[in-house]
N, C-alpha and C positions, 0 to 999 in steps of 0.2 A: 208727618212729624210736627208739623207748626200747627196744626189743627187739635193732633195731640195735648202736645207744650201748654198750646192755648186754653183747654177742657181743663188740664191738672193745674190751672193758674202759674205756670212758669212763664217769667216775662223775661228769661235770656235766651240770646238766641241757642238752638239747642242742632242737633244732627245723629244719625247712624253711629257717627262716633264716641258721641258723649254717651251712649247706650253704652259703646262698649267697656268703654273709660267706666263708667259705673259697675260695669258687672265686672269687671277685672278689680275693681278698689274694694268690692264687697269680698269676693274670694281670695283675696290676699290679707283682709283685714278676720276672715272667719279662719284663717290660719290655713288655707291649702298651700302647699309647695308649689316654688315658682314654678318645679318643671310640669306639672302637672298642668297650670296654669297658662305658659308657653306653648302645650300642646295642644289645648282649648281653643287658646286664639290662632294658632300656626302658626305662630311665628318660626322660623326656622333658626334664629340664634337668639339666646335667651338674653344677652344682652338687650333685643328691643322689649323684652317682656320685661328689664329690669326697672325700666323710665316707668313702670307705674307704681313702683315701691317707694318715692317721694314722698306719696301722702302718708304713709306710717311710720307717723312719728312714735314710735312708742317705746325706743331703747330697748335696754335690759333688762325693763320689768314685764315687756311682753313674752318675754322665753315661759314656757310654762313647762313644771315638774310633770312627766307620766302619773305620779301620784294626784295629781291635780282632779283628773278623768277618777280616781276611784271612789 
Protein backbone atom coordinates (compact mmCIF):
# COMPACT_ATOMS: atom_id res chain seq x y z
CA UNK A 1 0.00 0.00 0.00
CA UNK A 2 2.82 2.75 0.82
CA UNK A 3 4.69 1.62 -2.18
CA UNK A 4 1.43 2.19 -4.08
CA UNK A 5 0.42 5.80 -2.19
CA UNK A 6 4.00 6.55 -2.93
CA UNK A 7 3.96 5.65 -7.16
CA UNK A 8 0.29 7.63 -7.31
CA UNK A 9 2.03 10.71 -5.41
CA UNK A 10 -0.27 10.50 -2.32
CA UNK A 11 1.79 11.77 0.58
CA UNK A 12 -1.16 10.90 3.45
CA UNK A 13 -0.81 8.18 5.23
CA UNK A 14 -3.19 5.72 3.29
CA UNK A 15 -4.52 1.83 4.34
CA UNK A 16 -6.89 -1.27 3.15
CA UNK A 17 -9.36 0.88 4.61
CA UNK A 18 -9.14 4.02 2.96
CA UNK A 19 -9.75 1.70 -0.30
CA UNK A 20 -12.66 0.75 1.11
CA UNK A 21 -13.82 4.17 2.39
CA UNK A 22 -13.46 5.17 -1.27
CA UNK A 23 -15.15 2.49 -3.00
CA UNK A 24 -18.14 2.82 -0.49
CA UNK A 25 -18.22 7.04 -1.16
CA UNK A 26 -18.02 6.32 -5.06
CA UNK A 27 -21.32 3.94 -4.91
CA UNK A 28 -23.17 5.84 -2.60
CA UNK A 29 -22.35 9.12 -4.61
CA UNK A 30 -23.17 7.17 -8.28
CA UNK A 31 -26.70 6.56 -6.37
CA UNK A 32 -26.68 2.79 -5.33
CA UNK A 33 -28.84 1.83 -2.38
CA UNK A 34 -27.44 1.63 0.99
CA UNK A 35 -28.85 -1.84 1.22
CA UNK A 36 -27.11 -3.00 -1.66
CA UNK A 37 -24.13 -1.30 -0.59
CA UNK A 38 -24.23 -2.89 3.22
CA UNK A 39 -24.27 -6.20 1.49
CA UNK A 40 -21.03 -5.51 -0.68
CA UNK A 41 -19.23 -4.65 2.39
CA UNK A 42 -21.01 -7.20 4.97
CA UNK A 43 -21.88 -5.33 7.07
CA UNK A 44 -24.55 -7.04 9.03
CA UNK A 45 -26.44 -3.87 10.32
CA UNK A 46 -26.88 -0.99 8.04
CA UNK A 47 -26.47 1.40 10.49
CA UNK A 48 -22.49 0.74 10.25
CA UNK A 49 -22.92 1.28 6.37
CA UNK A 50 -24.84 4.47 7.38
CA UNK A 51 -21.30 6.29 8.76
CA UNK A 52 -20.32 6.55 5.07
CA UNK A 53 -23.35 8.81 4.01
CA UNK A 54 -21.50 11.97 5.80
CA UNK A 55 -19.81 12.74 2.83
CA UNK A 56 -22.94 13.59 0.64
CA UNK A 57 -23.67 16.52 1.21
CA UNK A 58 -26.23 17.09 -1.48
CA UNK A 59 -29.90 17.61 0.06
CA UNK A 60 -32.75 17.62 -1.89
CA UNK A 61 -31.52 18.49 -4.98
CA UNK A 62 -29.85 15.17 -5.19
CA UNK A 63 -33.31 13.24 -5.37
CA UNK A 64 -33.67 12.62 -9.11
CA UNK A 65 -37.00 12.30 -11.22
CA UNK A 66 -37.30 8.50 -13.11
CA UNK A 67 -38.04 11.01 -15.89
CA UNK A 68 -34.50 12.13 -15.46
CA UNK A 69 -33.10 8.50 -16.97
CA UNK A 70 -35.42 9.02 -20.18
Amino acid sequence: MKQAASLAGIHKPISCHTLQHSFTTHLLEEGYDIRTVQELLGHKDVSTTMIYTHVLKKGGMAVRSPLDTV
